[in-house]
PyMOL Python script that loads the backbone (N, CA, C, O; Angstrom):
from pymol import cmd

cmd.read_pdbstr("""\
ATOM      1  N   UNK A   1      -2.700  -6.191 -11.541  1.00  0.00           N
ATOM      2  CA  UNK A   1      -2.417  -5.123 -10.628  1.00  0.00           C
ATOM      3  C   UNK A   1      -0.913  -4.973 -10.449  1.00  0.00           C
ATOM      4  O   UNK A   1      -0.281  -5.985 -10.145  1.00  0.00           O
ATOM      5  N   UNK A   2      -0.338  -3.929 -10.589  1.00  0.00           N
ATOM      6  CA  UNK A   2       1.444  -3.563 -10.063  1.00  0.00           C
ATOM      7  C   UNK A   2       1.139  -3.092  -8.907  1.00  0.00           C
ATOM      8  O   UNK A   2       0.229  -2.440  -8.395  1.00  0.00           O
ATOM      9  N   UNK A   3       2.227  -3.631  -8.581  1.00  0.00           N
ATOM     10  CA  UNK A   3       2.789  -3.437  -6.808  1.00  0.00           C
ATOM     11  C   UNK A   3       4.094  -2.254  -7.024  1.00  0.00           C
ATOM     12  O   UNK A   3       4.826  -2.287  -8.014  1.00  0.00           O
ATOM     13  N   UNK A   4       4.214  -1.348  -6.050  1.00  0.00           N
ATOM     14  CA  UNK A   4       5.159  -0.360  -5.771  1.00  0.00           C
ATOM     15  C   UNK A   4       5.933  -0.668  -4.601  1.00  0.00           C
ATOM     16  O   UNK A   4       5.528  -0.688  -3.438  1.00  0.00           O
ATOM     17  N   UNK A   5       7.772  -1.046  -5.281  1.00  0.00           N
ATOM     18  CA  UNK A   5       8.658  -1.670  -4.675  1.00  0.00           C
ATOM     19  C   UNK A   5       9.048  -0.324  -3.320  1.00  0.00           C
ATOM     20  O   UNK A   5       9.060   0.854  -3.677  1.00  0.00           O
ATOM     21  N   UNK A   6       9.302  -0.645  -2.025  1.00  0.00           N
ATOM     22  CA  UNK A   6       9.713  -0.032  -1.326  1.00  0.00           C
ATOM     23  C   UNK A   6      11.181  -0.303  -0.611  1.00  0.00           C
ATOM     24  O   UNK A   6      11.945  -1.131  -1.107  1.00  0.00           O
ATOM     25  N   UNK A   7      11.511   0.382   0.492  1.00  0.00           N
ATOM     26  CA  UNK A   7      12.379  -0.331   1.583  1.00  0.00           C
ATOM     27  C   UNK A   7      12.887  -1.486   1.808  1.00  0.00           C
ATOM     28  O   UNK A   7      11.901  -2.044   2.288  1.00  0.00           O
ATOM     29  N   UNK A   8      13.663  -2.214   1.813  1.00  0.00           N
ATOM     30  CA  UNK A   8      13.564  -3.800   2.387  1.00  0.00           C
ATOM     31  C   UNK A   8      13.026  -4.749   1.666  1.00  0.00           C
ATOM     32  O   UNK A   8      12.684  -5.756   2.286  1.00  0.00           O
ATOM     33  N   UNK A   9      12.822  -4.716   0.342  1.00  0.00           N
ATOM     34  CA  UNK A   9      12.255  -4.974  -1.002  1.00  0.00           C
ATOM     35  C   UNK A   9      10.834  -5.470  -0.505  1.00  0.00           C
ATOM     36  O   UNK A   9      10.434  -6.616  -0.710  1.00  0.00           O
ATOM     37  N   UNK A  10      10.147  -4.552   0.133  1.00  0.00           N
ATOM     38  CA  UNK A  10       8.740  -5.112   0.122  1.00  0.00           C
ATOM     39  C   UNK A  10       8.262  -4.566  -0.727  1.00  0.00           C
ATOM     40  O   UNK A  10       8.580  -3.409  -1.002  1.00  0.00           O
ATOM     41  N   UNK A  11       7.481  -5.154  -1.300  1.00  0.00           N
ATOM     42  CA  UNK A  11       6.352  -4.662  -2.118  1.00  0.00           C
ATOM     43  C   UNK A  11       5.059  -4.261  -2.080  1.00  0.00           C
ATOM     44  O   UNK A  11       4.316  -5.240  -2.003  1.00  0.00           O
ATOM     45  N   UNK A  12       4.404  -3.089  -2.104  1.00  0.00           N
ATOM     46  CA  UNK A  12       3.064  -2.445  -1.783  1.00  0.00           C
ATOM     47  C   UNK A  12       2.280  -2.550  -2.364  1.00  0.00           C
ATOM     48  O   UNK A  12       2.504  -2.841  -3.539  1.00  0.00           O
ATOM     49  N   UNK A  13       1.157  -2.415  -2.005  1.00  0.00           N
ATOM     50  CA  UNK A  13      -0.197  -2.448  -2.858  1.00  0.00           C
ATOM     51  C   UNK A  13      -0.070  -0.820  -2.762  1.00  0.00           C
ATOM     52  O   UNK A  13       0.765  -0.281  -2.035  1.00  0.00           O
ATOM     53  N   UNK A  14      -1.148   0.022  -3.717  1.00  0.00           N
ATOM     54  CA  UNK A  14      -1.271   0.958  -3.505  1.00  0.00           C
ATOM     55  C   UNK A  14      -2.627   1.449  -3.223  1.00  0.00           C
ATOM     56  O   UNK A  14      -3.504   0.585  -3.250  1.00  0.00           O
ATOM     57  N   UNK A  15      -2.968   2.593  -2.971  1.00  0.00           N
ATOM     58  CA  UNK A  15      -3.946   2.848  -2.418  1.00  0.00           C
ATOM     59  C   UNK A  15      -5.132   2.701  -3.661  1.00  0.00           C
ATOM     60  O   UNK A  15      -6.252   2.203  -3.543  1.00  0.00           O
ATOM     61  N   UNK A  16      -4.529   3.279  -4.847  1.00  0.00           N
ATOM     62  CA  UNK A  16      -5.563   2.758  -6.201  1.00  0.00           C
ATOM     63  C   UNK A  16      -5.831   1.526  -6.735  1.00  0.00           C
ATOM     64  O   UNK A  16      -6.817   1.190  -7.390  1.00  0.00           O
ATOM     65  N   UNK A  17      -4.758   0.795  -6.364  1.00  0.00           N
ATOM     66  CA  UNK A  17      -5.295  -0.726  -6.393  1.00  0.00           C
ATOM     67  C   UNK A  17      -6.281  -1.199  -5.593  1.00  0.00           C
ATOM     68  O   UNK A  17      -6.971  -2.106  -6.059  1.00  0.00           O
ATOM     69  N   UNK A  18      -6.572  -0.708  -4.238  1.00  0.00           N
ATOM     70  CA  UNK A  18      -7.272  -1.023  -3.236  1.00  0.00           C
ATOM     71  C   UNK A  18      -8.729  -0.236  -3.763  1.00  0.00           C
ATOM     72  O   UNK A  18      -9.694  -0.966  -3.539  1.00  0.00           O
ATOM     73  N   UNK A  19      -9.030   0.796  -4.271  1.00  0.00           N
ATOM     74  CA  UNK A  19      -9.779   1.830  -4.974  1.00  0.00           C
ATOM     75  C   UNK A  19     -10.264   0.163  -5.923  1.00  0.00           C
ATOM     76  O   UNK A  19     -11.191  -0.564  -5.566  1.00  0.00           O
ATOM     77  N   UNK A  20      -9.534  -0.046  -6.895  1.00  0.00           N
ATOM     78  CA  UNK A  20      -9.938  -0.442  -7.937  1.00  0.00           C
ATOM     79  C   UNK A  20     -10.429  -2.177  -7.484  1.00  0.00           C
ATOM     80  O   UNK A  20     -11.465  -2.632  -7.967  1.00  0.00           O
ATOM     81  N   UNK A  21      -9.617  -2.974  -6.588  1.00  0.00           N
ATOM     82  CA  UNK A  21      -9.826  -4.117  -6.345  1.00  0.00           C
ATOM     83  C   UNK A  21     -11.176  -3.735  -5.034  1.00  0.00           C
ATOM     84  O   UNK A  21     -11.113  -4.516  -4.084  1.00  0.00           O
ATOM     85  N   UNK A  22     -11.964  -2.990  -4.959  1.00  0.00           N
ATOM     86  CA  UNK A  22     -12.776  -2.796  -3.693  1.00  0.00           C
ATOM     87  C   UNK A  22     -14.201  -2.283  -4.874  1.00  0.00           C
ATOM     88  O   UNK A  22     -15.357  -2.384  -4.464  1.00  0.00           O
ATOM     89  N   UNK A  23     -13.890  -1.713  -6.421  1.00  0.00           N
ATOM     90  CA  UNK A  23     -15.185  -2.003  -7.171  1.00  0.00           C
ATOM     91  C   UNK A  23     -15.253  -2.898  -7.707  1.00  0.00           C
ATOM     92  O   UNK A  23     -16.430  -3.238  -7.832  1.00  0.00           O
ATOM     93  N   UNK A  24     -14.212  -3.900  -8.384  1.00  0.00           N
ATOM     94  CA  UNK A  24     -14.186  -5.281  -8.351  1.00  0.00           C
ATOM     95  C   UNK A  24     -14.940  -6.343  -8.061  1.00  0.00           C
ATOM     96  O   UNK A  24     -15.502  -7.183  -8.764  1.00  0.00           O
ATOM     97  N   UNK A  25     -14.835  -6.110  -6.520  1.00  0.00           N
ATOM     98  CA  UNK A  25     -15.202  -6.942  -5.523  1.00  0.00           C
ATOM     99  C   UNK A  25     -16.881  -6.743  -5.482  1.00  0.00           C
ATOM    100  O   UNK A  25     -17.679  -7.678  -5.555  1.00  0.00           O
ATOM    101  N   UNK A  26     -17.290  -5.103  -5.329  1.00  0.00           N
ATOM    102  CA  UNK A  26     -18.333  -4.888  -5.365  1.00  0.00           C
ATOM    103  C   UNK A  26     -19.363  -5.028  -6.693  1.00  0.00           C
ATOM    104  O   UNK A  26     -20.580  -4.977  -6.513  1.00  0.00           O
ATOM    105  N   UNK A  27     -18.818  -5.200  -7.973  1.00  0.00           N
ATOM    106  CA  UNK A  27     -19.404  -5.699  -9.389  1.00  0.00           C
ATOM    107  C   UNK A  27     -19.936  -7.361  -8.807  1.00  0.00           C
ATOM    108  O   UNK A  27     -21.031  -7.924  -8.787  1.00  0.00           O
ATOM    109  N   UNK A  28     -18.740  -7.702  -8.436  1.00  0.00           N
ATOM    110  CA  UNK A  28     -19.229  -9.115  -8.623  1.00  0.00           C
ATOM    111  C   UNK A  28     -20.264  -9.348  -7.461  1.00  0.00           C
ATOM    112  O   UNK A  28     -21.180 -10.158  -7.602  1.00  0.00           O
ATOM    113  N   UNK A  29     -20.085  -8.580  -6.254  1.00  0.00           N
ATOM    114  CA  UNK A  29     -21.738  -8.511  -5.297  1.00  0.00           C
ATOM    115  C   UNK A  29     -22.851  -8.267  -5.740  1.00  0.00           C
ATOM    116  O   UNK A  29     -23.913  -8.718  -5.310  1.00  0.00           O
ATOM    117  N   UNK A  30     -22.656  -7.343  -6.869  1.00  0.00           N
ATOM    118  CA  UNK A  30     -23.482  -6.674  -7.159  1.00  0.00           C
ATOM    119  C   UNK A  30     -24.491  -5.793  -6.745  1.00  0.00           C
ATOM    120  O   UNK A  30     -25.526  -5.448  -7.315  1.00  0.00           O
ATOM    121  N   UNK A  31     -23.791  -5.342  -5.140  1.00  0.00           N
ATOM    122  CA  UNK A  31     -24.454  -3.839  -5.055  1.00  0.00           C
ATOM    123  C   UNK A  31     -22.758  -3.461  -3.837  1.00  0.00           C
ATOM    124  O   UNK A  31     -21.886  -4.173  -3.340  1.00  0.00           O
ATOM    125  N   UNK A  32     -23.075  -1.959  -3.838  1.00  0.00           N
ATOM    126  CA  UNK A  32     -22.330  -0.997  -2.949  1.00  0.00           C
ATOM    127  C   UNK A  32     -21.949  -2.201  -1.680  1.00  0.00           C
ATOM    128  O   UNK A  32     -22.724  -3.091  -1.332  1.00  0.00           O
ATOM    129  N   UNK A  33     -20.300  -1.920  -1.005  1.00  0.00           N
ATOM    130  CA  UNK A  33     -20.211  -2.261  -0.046  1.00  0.00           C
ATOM    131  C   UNK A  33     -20.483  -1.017   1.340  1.00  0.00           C
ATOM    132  O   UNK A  33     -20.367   0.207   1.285  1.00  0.00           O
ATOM    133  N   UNK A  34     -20.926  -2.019   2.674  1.00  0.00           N
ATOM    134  CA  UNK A  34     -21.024  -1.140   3.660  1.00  0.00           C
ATOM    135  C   UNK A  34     -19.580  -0.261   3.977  1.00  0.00           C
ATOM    136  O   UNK A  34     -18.517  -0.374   3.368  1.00  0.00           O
ATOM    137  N   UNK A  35     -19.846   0.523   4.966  1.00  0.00           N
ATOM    138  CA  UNK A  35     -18.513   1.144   5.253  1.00  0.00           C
ATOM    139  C   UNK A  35     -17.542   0.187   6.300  1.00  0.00           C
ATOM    140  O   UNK A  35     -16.314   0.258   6.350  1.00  0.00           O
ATOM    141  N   UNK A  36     -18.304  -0.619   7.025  1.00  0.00           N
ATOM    142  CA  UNK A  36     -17.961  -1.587   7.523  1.00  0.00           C
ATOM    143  C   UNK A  36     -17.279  -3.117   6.972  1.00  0.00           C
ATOM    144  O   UNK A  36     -16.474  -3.860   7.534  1.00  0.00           O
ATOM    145  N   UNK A  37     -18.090  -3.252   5.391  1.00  0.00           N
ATOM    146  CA  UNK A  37     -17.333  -4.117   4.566  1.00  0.00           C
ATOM    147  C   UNK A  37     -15.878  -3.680   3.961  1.00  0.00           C
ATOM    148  O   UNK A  37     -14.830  -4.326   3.936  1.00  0.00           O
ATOM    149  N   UNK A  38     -16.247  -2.000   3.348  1.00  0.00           N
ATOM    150  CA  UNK A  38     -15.202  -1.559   2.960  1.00  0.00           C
ATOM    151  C   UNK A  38     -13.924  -1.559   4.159  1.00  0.00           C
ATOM    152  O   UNK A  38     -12.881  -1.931   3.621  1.00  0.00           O
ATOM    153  N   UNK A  39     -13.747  -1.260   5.546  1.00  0.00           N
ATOM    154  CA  UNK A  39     -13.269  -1.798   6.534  1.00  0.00           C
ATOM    155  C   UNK A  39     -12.462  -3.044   6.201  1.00  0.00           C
ATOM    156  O   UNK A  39     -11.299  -3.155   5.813  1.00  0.00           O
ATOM    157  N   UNK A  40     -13.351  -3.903   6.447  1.00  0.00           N
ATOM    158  CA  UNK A  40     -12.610  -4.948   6.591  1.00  0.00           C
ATOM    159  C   UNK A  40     -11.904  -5.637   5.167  1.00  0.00           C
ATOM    160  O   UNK A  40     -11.185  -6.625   5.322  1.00  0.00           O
ATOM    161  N   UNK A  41     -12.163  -5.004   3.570  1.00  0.00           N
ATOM    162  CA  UNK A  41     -12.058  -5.379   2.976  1.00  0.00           C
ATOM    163  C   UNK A  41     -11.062  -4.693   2.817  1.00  0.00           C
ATOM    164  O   UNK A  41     -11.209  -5.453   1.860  1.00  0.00           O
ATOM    165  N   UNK A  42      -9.938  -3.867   2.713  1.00  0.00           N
ATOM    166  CA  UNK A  42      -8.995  -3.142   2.960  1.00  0.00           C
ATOM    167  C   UNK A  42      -8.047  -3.691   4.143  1.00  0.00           C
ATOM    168  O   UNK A  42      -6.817  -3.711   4.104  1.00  0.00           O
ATOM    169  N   UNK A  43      -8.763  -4.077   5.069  1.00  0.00           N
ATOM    170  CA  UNK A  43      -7.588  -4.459   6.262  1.00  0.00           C
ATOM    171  C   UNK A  43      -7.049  -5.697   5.507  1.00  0.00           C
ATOM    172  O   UNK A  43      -5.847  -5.942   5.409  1.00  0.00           O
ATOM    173  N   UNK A  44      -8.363  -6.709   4.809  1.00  0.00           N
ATOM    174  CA  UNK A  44      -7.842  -8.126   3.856  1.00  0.00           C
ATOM    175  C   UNK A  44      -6.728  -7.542   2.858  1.00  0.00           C
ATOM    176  O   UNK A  44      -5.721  -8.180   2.549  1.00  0.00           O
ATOM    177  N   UNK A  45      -6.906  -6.777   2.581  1.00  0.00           N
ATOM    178  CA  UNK A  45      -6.226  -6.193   1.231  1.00  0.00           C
ATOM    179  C   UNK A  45      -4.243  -6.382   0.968  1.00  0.00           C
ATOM    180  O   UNK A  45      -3.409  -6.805   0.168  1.00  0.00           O
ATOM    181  N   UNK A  46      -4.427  -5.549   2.627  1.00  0.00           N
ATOM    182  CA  UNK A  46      -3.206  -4.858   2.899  1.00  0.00           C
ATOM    183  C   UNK A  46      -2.504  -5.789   3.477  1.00  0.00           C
ATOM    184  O   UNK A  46      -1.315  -5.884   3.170  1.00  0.00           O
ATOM    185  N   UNK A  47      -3.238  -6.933   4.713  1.00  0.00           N
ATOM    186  CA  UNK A  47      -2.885  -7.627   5.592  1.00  0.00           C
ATOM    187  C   UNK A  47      -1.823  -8.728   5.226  1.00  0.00           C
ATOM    188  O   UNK A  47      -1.160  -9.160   6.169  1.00  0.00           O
ATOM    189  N   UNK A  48      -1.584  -9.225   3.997  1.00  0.00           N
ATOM    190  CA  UNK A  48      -0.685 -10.357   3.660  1.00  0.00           C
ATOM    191  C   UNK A  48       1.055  -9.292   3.321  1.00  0.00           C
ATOM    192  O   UNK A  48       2.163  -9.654   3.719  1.00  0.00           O
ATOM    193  N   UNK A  49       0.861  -8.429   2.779  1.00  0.00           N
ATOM    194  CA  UNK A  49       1.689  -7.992   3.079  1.00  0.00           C
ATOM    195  C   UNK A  49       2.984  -7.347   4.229  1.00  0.00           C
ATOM    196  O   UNK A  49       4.196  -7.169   4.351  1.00  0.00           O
ATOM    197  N   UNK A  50       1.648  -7.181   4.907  1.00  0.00           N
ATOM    198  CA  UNK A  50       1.952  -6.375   6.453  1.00  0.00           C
ATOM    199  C   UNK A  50       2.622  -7.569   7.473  1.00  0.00           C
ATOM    200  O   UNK A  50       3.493  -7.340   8.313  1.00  0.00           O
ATOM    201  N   UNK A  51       2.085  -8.728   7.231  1.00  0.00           N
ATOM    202  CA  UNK A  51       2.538  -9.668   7.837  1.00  0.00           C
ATOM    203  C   UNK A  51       3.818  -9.853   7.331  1.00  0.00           C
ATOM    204  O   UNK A  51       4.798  -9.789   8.073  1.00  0.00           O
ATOM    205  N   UNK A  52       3.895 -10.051   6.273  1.00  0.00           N
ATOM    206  CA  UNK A  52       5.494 -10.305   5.520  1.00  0.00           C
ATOM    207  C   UNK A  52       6.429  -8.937   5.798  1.00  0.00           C
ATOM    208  O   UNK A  52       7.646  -9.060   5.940  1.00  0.00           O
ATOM    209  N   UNK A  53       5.838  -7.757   5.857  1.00  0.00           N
ATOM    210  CA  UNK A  53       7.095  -7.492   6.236  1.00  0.00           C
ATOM    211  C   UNK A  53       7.793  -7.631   7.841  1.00  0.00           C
ATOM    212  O   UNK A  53       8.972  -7.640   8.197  1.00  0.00           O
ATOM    213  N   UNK A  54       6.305  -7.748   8.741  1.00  0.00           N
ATOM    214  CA  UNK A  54       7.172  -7.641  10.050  1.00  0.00           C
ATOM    215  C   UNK A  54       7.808  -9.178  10.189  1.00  0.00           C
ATOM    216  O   UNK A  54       8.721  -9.569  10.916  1.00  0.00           O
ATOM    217  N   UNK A  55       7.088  -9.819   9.341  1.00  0.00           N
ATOM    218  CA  UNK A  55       8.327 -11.229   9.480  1.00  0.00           C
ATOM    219  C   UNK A  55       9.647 -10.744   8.967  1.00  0.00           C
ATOM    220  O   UNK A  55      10.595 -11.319   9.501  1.00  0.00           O
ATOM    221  N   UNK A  56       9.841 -10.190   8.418  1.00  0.00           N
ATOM    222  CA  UNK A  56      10.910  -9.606   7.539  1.00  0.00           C
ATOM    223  C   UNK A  56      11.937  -9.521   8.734  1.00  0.00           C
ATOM    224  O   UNK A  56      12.808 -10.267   9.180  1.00  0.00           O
ATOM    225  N   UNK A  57      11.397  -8.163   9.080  1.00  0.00           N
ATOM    226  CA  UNK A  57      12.071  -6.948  10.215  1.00  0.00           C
ATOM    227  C   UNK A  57      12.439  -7.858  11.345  1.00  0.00           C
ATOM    228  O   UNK A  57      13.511  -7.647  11.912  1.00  0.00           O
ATOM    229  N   UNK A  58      11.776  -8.715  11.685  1.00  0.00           N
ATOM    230  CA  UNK A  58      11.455  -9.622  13.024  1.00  0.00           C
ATOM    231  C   UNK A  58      12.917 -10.382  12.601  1.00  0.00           C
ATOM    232  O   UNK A  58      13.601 -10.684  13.579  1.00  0.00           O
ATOM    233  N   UNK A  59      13.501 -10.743  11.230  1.00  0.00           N
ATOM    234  CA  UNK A  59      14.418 -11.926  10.851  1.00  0.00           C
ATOM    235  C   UNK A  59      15.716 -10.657  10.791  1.00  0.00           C
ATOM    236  O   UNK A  59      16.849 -11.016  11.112  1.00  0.00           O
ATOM    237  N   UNK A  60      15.556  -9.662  10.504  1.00  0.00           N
ATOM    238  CA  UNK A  60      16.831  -9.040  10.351  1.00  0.00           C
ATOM    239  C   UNK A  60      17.086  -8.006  12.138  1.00  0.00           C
ATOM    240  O   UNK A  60      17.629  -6.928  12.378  1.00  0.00           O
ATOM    241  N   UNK A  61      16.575  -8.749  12.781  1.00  0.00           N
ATOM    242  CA  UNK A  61      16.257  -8.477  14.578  1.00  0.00           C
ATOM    243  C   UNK A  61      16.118  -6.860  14.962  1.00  0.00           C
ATOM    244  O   UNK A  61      16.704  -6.188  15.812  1.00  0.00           O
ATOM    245  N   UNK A  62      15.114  -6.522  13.996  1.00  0.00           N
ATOM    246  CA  UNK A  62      14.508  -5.052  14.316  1.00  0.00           C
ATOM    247  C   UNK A  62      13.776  -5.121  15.636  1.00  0.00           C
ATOM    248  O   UNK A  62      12.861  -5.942  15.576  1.00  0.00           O
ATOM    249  N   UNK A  63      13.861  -4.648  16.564  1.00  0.00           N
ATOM    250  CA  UNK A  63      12.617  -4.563  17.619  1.00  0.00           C
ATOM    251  C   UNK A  63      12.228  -3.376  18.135  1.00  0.00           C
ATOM    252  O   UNK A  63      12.860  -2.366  17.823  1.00  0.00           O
ATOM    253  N   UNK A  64      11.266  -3.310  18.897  1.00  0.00           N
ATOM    254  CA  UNK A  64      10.855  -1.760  19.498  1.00  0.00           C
ATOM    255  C   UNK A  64      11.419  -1.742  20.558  1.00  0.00           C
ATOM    256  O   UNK A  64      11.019  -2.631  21.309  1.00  0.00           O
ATOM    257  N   UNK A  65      12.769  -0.632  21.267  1.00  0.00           N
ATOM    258  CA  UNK A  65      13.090  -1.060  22.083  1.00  0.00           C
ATOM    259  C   UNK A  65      12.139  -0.165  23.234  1.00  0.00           C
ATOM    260  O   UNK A  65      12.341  -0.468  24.410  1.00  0.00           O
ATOM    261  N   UNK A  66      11.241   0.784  22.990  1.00  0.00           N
ATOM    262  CA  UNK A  66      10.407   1.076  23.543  1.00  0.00           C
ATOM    263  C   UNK A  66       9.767   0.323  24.589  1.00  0.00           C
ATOM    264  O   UNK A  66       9.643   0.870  25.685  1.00  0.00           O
ATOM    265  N   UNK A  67       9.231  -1.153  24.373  1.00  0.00           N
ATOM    266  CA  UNK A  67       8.558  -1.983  24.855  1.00  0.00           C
ATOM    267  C   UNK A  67       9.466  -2.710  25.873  1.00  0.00           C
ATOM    268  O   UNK A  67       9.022  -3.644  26.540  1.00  0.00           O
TER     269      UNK A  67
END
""", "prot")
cmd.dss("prot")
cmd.show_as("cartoon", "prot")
cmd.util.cbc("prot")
cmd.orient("prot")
């Protein structure tokens, strides 16, 4: 799978990787996921990244000053 370099050199998954790693997943189940699996199997997807970048942002002292 390639990742698409962004901002702040994070690196993305893209939405067709997530497409393609979500029939993947479902071959090797061997039937359709719920919409509820697909859910959470997408939040897994995305989530290691998402964490790394707000560690990122968090180290170069981005904050919301909203809050």
């Amino acid at each position: 799978m390639s990742e698409t370099s962004v901002a702040l050199g994070v690196s993305r998954r893209t939405e067709a990787e997530l497409v393609e790693a979500l029939a993947e997943d479902e071959v090797q189940q061997g039937r359709p996921h719920t919409a509820k699996e697909r859910e959470a199997f997408a939040v897994g997807f995305f989530s290691t990244e998402y964490r790394e970048e707000v560690r990122r942002l968090m180290s170069l002292g981005v904050t919301d000053e909203e809050s």
